[in-house]
N, C-alpha and C positions, 0 to 999 in steps of 0.2 A: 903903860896903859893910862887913859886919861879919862877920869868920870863912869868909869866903868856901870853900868845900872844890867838890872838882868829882872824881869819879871815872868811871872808863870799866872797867867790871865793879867786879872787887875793887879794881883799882889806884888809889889816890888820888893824882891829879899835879897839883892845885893843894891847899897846903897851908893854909891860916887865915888867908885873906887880910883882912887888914881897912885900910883905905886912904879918904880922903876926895879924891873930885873935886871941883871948880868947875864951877859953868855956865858955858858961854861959853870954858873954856878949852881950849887945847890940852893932852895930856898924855904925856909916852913912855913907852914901856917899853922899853927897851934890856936885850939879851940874848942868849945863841947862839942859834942855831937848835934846835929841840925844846926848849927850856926851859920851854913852856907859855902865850907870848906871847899865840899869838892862839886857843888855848884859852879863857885868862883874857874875851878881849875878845869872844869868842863867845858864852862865860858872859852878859856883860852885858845881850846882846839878845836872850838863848834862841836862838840858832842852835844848840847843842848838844841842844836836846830832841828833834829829828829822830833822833839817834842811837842807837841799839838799847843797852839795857845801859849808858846813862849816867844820874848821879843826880848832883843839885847838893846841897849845905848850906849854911847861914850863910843872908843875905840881902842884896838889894843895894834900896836909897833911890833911887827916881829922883822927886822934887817929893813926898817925903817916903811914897810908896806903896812897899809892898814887890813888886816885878818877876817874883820865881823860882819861885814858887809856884803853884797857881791858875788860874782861867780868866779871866787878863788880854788883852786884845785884842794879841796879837803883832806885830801889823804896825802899830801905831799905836806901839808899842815902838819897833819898824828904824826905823818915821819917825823917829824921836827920839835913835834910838843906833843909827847906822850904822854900814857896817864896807865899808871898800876892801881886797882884798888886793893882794899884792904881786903873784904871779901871776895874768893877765888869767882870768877865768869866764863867759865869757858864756852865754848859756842856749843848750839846742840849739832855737832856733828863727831863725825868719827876722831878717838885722838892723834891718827896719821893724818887728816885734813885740817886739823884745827893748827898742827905745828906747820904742816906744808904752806897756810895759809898768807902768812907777812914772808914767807920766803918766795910765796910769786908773785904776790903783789909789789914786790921789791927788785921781781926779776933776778934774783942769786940765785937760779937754777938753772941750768943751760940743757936739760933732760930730764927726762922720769928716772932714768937712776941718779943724777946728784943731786935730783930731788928728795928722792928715799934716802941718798948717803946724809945730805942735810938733815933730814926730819931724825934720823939715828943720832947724827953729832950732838942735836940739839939734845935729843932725851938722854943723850949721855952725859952732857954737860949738868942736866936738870939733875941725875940722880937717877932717873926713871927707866931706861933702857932696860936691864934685866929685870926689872916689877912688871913693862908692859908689851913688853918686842914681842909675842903671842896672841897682843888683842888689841892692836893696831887697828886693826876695824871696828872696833866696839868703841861707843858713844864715850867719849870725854865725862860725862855729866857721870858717868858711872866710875869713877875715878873717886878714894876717898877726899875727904877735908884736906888732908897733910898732902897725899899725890895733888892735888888738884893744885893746892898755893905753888909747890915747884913747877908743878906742870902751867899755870898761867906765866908765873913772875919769872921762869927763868926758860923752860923748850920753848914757848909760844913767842915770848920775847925776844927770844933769840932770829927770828925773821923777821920781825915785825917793829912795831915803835914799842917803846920800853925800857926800863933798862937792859940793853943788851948788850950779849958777849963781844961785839964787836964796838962800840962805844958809842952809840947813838944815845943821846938823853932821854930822861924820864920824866913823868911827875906822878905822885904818890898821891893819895888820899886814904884818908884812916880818921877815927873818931875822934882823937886824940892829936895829933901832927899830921901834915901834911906837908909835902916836900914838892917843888919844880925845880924844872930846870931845864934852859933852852938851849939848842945849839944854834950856832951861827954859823 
C-alpha cells in the first residue's frame, strides 16, 4: 500500500500509510484501542465504504491490481482479505442461515441437502453441533458470548472469508494485536 489516508468526514485518522505485505503471511498490528487498528484493516477490504461520509486516499496492491477505487467486485476482495473481530457479529438471522451464508456465496453447495450436510460439518468443526442441531432456526444473536466467538470465528468461517478450515486467509482485529494476511 502506498500513502494509505482514510477519513470519516473531515477528520483524517489514518495518516500516509505506506507498508508492504507478503502473501501467505501473518502480520500484526499492535496498538491501544482506538488507535485506527481495525480501521486500517477494514480499509483493506472496503468494509469502510458502507459508511456515510467516509473517503479513502493512497492505494493499496493486492496481485498487483489497485483495490480502493472503482467497480471492483467486493466480495471476491473479503474472499481474499478477510477480517475476524475480536467482538463475536453474527448476522441477525437464523444460526442455520448465518453458517449457510459464505457457503453460497462461495457456491460449495451443489443442493439444499449439501447444503445442510455443510452447515452440520461446519458446527461440527466449531464445537457447536450437539449445543445447537435443535434450534437451527433460532436467531444466532441468541447464542451465548463463548457459542457465539466459535460460532463466528470458526462455523461461519468455515464458508465464508476468514480463517477457514479449508485455508483461505484472515485478518484479525482486537484492542490489543491485530493480525492480516493475504492470499495470492
Amino acid at each position: 500500500m502506498d500513502n494509505l489516508g482514510f477519513y470519516y468526514g473531515a477528520a483524517k485518522v489514518l495518516h500516509d500509510i505506506s507498508i508492504g505485505l507478503q502473501s501467505n503471511q501473518v502480520s500484526a498490528f499492535i496498538g491501544p484501542s482506538g488507535c485506527g487498528k481495525s480501521t486500517f484493516l477494514r480499509t483493506l477490504n472496503r468494509m469502510n465504504d458502507i459508511i456515510p461520509g467516509t473517503r479513502v486516499e493512497g492505494d493499496v496492491l493486492i496481485d498487483e491490481r489497485k483495490h480502493l477505487r472503482g467497480r471492483h467486485d467486493v466480495v471476491d476482495l473479503r474472499r481474499r482479505v478477510g477480517m475476524v473481530f475480536q467482538k463475536s457479529n453474527p448476522f441477525p438471522k437464523s444460526i442455520f442461515e448465518n453458517v449457510a451464508y459464505g457457503i453460497r456465496i462461495n457456491g460449495m453447495a451443489r443442493d439444499r441437502a449439501d447444503l445442510s450436510y455443510r452447515v452440520e460439518e461446519s458446527l461440527e468443526h466449531a464445537a457447536l453441533w450437539d449445543e445447537v442441531k435443535d434450534r437451527l432456526h433460532e436467531s444466532a444473536l441468541a447464542l451465548s458470548g463463548g457459542q457465539q466467538q466459535r460460532f463466528v470465528h470458526r462455523a461461519r468461517a468455515g464458508g465464508a472469508s476468514g480463517n477457514s478450515p479449508d485455508g483461505r486467509a484472515g485478518v484479525g482485529a482486537g484492542s490489543h494485536r491485530d493480525a492480516a494476511a493475504s492470499r495470492s
